[in-house]
C-alpha positions as CSV (number, residue, x, y, z in Angstrom):
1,X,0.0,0.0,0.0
2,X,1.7,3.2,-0.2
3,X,1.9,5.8,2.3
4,X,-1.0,7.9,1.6
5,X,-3.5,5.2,1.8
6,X,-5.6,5.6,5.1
7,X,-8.0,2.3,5.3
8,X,-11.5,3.4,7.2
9,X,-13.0,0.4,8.8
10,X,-16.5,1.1,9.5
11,X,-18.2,-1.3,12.2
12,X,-21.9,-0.3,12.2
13,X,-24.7,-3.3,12.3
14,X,-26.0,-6.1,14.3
15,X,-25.8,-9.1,11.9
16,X,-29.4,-10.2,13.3
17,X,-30.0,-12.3,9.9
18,X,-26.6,-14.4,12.0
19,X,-28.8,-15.3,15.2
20,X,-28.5,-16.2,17.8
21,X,-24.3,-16.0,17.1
22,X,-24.6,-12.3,16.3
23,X,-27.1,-10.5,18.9
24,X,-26.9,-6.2,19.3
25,X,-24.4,-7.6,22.2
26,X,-22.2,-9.2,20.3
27,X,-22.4,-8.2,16.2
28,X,-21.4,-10.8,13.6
29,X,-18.6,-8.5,12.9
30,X,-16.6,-10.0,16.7
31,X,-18.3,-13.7,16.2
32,X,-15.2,-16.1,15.8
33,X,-16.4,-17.6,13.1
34,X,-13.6,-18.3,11.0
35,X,-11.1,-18.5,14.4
36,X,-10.5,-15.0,13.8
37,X,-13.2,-12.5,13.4
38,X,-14.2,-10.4,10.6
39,X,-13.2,-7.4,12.4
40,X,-9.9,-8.5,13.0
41,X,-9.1,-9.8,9.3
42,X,-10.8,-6.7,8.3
43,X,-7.6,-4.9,10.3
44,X,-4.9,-7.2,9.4
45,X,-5.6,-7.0,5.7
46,X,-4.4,-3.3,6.1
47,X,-1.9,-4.3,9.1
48,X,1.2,-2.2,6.8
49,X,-0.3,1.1,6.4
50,X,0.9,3.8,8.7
51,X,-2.5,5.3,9.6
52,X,-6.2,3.7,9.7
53,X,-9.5,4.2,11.4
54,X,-12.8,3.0,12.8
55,X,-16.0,4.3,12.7
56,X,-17.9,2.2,15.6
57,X,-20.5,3.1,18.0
58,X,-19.2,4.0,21.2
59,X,-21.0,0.5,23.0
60,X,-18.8,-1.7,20.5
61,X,-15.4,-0.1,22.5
62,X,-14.9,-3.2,24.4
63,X,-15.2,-5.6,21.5
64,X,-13.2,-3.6,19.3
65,X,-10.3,-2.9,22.5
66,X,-10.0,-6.8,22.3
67,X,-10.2,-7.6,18.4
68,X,-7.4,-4.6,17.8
69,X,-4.5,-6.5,16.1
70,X,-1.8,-5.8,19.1
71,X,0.8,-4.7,16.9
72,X,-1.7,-1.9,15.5
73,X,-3.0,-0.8,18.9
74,X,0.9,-0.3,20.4
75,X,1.7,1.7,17.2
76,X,-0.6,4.3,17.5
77,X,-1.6,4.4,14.4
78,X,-5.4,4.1,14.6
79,X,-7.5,6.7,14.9
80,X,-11.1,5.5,16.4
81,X,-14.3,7.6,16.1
82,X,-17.3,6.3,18.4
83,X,-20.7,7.2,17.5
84,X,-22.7,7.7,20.5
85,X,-25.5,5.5,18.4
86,X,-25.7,4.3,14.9
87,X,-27.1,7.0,11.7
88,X,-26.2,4.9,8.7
89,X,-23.2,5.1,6.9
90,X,-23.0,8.8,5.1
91,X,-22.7,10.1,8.5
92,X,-19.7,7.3,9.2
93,X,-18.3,8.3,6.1
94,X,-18.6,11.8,6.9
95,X,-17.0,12.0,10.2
96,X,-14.3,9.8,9.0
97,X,-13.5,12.7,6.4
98,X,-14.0,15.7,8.9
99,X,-11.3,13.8,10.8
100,X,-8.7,13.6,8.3
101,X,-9.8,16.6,6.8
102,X,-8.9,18.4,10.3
103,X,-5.4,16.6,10.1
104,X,-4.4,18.6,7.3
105,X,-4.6,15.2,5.3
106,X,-6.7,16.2,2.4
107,X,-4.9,14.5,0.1
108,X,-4.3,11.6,1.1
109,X,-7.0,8.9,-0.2
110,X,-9.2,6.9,2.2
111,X,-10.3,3.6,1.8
112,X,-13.8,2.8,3.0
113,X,-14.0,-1.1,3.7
114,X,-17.1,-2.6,5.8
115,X,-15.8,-4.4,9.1
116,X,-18.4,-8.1,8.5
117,X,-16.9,-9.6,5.0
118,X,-14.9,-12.4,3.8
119,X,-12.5,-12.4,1.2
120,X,-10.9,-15.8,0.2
121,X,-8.1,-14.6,-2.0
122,X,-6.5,-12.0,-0.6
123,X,-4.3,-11.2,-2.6
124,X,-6.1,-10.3,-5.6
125,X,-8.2,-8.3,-3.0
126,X,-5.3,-6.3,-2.2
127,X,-3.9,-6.1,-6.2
128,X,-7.2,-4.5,-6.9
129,X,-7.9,-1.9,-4.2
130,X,-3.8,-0.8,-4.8
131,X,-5.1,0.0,-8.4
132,X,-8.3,1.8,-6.7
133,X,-5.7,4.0,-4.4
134,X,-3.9,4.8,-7.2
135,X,-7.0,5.7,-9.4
136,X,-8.1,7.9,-6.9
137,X,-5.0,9.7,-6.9
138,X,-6.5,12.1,-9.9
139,X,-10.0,13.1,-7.8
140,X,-11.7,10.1,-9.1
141,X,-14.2,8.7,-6.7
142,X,-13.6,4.3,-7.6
143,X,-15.7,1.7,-5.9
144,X,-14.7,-1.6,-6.2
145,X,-17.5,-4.2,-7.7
146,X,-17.7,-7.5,-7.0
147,X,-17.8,-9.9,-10.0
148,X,-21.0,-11.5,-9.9
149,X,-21.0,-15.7,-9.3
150,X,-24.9,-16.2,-9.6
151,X,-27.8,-13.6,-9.7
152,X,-28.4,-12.5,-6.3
153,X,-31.0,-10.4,-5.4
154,X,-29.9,-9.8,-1.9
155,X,-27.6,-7.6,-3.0
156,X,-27.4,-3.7,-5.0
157,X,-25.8,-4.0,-8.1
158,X,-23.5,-0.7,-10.2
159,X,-24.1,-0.5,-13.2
160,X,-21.0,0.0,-16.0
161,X,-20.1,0.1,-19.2
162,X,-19.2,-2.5,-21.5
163,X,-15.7,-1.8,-22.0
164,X,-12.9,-0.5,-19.6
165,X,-12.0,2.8,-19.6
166,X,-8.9,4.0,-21.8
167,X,-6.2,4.7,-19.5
168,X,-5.9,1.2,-19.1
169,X,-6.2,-1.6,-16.8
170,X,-9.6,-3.0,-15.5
171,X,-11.3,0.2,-14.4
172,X,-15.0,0.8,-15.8
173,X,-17.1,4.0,-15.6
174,X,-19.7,3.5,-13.6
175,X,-23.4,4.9,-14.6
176,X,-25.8,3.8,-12.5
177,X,-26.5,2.4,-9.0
178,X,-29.5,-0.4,-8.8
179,X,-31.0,-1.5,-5.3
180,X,-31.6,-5.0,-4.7
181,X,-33.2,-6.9,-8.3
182,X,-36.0,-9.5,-8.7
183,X,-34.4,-12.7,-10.0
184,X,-35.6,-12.5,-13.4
185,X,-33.9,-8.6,-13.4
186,X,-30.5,-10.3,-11.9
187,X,-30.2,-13.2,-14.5
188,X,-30.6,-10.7,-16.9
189,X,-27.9,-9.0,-15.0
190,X,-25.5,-11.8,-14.7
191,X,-25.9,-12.0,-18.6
192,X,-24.9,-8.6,-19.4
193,X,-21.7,-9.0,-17.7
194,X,-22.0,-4.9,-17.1
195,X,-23.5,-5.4,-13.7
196,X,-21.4,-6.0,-10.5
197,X,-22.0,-6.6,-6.7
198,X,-22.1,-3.7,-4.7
199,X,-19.9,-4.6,-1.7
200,X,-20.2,-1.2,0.0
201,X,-16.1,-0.6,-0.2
202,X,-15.4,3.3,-1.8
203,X,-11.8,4.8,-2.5
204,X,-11.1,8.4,-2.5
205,X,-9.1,11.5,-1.9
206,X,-10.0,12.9,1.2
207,X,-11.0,16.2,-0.7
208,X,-12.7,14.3,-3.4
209,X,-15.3,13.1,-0.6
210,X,-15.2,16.4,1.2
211,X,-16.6,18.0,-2.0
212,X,-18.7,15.2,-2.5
213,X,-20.5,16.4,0.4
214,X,-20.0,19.7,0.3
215,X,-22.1,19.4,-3.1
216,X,-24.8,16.7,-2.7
217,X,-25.0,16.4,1.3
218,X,-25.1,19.8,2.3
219,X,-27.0,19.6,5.3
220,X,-25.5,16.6,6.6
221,X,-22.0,17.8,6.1
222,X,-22.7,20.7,7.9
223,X,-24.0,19.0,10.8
224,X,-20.8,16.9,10.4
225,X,-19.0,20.3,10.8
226,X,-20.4,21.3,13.8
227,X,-19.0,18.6,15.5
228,X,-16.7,20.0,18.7
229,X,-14.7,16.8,18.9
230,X,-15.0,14.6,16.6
231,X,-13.4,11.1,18.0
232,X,-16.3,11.5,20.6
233,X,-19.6,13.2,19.1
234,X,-22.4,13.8,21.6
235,X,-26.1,12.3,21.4
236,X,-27.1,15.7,20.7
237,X,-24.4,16.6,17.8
238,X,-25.0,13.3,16.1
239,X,-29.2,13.8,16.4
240,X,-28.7,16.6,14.2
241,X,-27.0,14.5,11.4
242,X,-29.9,13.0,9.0
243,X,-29.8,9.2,8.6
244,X,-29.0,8.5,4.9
245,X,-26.7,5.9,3.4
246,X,-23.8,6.8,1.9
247,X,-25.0,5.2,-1.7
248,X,-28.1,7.4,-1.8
249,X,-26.2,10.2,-0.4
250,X,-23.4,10.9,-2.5
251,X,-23.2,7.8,-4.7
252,X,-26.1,7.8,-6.8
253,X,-26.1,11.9,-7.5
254,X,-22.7,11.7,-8.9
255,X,-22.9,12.3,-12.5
256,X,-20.0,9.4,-12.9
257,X,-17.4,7.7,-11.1
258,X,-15.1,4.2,-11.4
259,X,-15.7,0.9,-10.7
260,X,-13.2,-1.8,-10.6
261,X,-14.2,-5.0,-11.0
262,X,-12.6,-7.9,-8.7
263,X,-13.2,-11.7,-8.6
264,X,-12.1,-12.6,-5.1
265,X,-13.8,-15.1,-3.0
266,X,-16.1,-12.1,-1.4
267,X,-19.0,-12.7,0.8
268,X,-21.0,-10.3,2.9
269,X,-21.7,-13.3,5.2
270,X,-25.4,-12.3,5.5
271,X,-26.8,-15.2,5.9
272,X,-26.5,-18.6,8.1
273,X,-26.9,-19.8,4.6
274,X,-24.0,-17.4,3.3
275,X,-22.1,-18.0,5.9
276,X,-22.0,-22.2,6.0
277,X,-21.5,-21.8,2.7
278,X,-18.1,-20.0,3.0
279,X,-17.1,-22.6,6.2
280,X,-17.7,-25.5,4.3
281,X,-14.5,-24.3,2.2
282,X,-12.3,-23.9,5.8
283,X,-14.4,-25.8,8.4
284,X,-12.8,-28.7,10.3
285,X,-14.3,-31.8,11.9
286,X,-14.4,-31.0,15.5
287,X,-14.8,-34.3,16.4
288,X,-18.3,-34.0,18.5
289,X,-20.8,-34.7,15.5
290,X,-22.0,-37.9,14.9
291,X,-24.5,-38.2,11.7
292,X,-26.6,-40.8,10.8
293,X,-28.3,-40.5,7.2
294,X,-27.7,-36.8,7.9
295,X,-26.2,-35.9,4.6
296,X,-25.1,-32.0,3.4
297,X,-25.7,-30.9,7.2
298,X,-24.1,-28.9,9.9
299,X,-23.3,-28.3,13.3
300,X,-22.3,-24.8,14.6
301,X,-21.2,-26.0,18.4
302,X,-21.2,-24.7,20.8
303,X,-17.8,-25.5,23.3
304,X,-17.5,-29.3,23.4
305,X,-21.2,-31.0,23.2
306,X,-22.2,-33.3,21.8
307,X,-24.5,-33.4,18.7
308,X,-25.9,-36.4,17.2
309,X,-28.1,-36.1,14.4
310,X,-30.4,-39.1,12.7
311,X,-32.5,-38.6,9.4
312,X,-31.8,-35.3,9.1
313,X,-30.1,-34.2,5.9
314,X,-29.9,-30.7,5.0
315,X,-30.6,-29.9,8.6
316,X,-28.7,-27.5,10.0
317,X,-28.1,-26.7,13.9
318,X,-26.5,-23.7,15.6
319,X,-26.3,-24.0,19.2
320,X,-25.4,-21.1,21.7
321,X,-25.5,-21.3,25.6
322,X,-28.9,-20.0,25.8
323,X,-30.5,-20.6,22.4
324,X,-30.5,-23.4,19.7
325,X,-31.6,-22.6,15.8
326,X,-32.2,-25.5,13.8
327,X,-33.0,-24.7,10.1
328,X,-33.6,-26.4,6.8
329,X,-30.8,-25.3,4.2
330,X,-32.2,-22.7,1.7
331,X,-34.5,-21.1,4.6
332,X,-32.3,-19.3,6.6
333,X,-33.5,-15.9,5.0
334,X,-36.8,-16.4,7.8
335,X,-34.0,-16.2,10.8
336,X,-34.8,-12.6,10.4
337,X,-38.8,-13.4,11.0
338,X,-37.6,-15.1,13.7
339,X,-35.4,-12.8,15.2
340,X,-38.6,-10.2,15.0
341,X,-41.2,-12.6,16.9
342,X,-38.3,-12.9,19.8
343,X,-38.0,-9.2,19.9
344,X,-41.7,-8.8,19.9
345,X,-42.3,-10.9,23.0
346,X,-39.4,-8.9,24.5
347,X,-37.0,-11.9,25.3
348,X,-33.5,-11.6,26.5
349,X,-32.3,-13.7,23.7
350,X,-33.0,-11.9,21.3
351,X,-30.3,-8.9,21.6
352,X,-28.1,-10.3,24.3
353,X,-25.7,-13.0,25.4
354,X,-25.5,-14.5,28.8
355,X,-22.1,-13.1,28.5
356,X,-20.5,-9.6,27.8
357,X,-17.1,-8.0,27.3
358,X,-16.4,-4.9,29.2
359,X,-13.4,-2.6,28.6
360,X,-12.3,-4.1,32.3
361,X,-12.8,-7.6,30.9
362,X,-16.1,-9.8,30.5
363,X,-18.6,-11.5,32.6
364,X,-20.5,-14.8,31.9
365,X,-23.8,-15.6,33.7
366,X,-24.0,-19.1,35.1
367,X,-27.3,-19.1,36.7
368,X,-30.3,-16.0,37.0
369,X,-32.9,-16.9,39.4
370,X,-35.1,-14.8,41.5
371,X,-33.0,-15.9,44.6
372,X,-29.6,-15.6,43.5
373,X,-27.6,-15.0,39.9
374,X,-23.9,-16.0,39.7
375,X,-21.4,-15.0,37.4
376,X,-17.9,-15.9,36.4
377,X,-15.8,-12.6,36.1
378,X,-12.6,-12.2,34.3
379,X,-10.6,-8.8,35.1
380,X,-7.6,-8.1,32.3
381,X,-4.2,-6.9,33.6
382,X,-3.9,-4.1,34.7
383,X,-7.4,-3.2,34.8
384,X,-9.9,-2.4,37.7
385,X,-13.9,-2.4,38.0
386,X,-15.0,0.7,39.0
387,X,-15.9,1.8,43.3
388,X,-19.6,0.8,43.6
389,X,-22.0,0.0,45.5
390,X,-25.7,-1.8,45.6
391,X,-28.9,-1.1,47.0
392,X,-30.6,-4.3,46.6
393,X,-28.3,-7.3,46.6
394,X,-25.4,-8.6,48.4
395,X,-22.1,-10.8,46.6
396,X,-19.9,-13.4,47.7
397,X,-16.4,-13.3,45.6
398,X,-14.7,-16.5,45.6
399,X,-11.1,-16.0,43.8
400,X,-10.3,-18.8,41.3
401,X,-7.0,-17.3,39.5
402,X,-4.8,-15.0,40.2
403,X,-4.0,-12.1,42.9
404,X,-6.7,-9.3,42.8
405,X,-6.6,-6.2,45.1
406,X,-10.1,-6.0,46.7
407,X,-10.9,-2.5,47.8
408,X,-14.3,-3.1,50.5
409,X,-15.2,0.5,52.5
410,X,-11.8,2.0,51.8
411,X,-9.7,-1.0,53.3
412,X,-7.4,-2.8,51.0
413,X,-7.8,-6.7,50.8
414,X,-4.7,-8.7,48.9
415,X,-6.4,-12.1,48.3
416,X,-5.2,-15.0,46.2
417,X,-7.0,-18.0,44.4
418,X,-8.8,-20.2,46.9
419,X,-9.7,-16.9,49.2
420,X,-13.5,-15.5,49.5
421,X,-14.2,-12.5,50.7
422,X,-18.5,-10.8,51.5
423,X,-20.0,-7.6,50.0
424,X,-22.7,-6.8,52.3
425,X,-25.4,-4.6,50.6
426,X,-24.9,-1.0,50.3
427,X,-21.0,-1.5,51.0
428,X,-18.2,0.4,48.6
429,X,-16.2,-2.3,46.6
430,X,-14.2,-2.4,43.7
431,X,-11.8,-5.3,42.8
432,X,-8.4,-4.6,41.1
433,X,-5.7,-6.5,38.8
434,X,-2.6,-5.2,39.7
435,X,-0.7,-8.1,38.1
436,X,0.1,-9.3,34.6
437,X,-2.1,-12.3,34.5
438,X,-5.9,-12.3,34.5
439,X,-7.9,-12.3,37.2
440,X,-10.9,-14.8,37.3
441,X,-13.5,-15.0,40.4
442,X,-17.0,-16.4,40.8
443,X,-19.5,-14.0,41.9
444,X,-22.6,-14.9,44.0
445,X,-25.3,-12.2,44.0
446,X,-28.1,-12.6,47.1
447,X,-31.1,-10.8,47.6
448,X,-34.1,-9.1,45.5
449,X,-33.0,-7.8,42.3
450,X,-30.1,-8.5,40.2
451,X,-30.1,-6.3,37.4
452,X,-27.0,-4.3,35.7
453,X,-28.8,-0.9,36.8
454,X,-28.2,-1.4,40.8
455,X,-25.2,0.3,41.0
456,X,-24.0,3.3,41.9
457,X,-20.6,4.6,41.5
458,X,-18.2,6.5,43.4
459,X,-14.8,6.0,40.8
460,X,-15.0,4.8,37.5
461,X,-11.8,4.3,34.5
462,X,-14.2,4.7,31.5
463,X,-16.3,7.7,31.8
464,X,-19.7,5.6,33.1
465,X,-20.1,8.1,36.1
């Protein structure tokens, strides 16, 4: 890449068409699907560059703190913009601009890539969006289009001409942007050979964009503007921004730009479908299926169960600690009907795991009843929860691993694994990780409510005061 390529990663979405994996908790985007997640491939693809970003809400900092590629986090060369909620992605785009824009950095070209794809062949991924960067280079805004494999009609589609352009190489102008076809429009598509996928990933100078919206976003980009600090937009600055997506934005009021075409293994992963699709090219037997007449079907596991399966071929199962989806192959596009009848009856499973990462480390619930809920909590290096206390429950820490400092009403307790120590109700208590390994404990909660919102706090690391 060369050194004025800044790669924008931009993290928005739930993945809900991915659950009960993906939940609002936990986006498909930090699922470890493919033993590394999206997010992180998404990072390392770019891992050489001297400067990149993320546009993420600022709930996703936890997930994305642990996903960071460590080499890119100690370098400093990340800049991270949190939304303070999502507003589709011309207002990503456009913060992500105003940033670089305020860095003097207008001509350098930025790379907009979507944080939840695959791309088998690298490589050639790469090859092509080095030919983008360096198309951009004279104010042209490129996209990169996907080389159709069948005619999908879950996805847009840009429109091109027949021939590439005369300055050489694969480059096409584009003329037209098409939301998602019928299936009769995309074979007719597919048969043109004009018509590509539209994957979402743009490539432009930072001035070419600033223009953009400067020309065809006006109110937007002045709402952008207005911004005091832009890493960290409030509720109230972001409100004012309208919610628009970048493609109807900018993209389809530009009276041309270029699309390179690229035939690399992509998917968008949108689908349980999609996705077994793409494992069944990677996935290893992990030894705890057995299948009896149980052809052309799948198991996504969940830690070491077992799974049998008899008379059930192209049956597919994906089992998580609280829910289990099992779906015929070809029907997982009614996951999403699903999902909406979950969410209409209001059930925890719908949006959240019994588990969740914290910028301190993560929790998982072992047991929620109405007379106690227990927990097992893991506390990074380093790190410390913040000095709270509760007005209806009291907790019994027993330490399993390592040597945590507990702070209980201002005294200092050093414990080690194998010692316990009380929290009555209503006392100050925070526990600490001094050391460099992780602390893990079990916590018992007693008494009559157990929710996240009892707390009140006296010290807290990460602004939740």
């Amino acid at each position: 890449m060369t050194s004025n390529f800044i790669p924008f990663v931009l993290c928005g979405g739930s993945g809900t068409r991915l659950w009960p994996k993906s939940r609002a908790s936990l986006p498909k985007q930090y699922c470890d699907f493919f033993g590394v997640n999206l997010f992180q491939t998404t990072l390392n693809r770019f891992g050489n560059v001297e400067l990149a970003g993320i546009v993420s809400t600022e709930s996703q900092l936890p997930l994305i703190q642990r996903s960071t590629p460590k080499e890119m986090a100690e370098r400093g060369g990340l800049i991270q913009i949190l939304e303070p909620f999502g507003k589709n992605t011309a207002a990503a785009v456009a913060v992500a601009v105003r940033r670089l824009v305020d860095l003097e950095l207008g001509h350098s070209v930025i790379g907009i890539f979507p944080a939840d794809h695959y791309i088998e062949d690298e490589k050639k991924f790469l090859k092509t969006v080095d030919a983008a960067v360096k198309k951009a280079t004279d104010g042209s805004l490129v996209t990169l289009g996907i080389e159709p494999t069948f005619p999908a009609t879950g996805y847009g589609y840009i429109e091109t001409d027949s021939e590439p352009l005369s300055s050489g190489g694969d480059a096409r102008r584009a003329t037209k942007f098409h939301e998602k076809p019928s299936e009769s429009r995309a074979v007719e598509y597919l048969a043109s050979g004009r018509f590509f996928w539209n994957a979402g990933i743009f490539i432009a100078r930072v001035d070419t964009l600033a223009h953009a919206f400067e020309t065809h976003a006006k109110d937007l980009w002045a709402s952008v503007l207005k911004i005091e600090d832009i890493l960290r937009p409030t509720k109230g600055e972001y409100e004012a921004i309208p919610s628009i997506s970048f493609d109807v934005a900018i993209m389809e009021k530009l009276p041309e730009h270029v699309c390179i075409p690229v035939a690399c293994g992509w998917s968008d992963v949108g689908s349980w479908d999609s996705l077994i699709s793409t494992l069944g090219r990677n996935a290893k037997d992990d030894g705890h299926t057995t299948k009896i007449d149980s052809e052309r079907s799948t198991v996504i596991s969940h830690r070491e169960r077992e799974y049998v399966l008899i008379d059930c071929p192209d049956v597919n199962v994906v089992d998580t600690e609280d829910a289990v989806l099992v779906f015929k192959t070809g029907s997982s596009e009614k996951v999403k009907i699903a999902y909406e009848s979950l969410k209409k009856k209001k059930s925890k499973v719908s949006d959240t795991h019994p588990f969740e990462y914290r910028p301190w480390g993560h929790f998982e619930i072992l047991r929620d009843t109405e007379d106690f809920k227990s927990k097992v909590i893991e506390v990074l290096p380093g790190q410390r929860l913040s000095y709270q206390s509760h007005k209806k429950r009291a907790e019994h820490w027993i330490i399993i691993k390592g040597e945590p400092e507990v702070t209980l009403n201002d005294e200092v307790l050093k414990l080690k694994a194998g010692e316990y120590v009380y929290i009555p109700l209503g006392a100050k208590h925070r526990i600490s990780n001094p050391t460099k390994e992780t602390v893990q404990f079990v916590e018992v909660q007693v008494g009559t409510y157990f929710g996240e919102d009892d707390i009140t706090r006296y010290q807290d690391d990460y602004r939740r005061m």
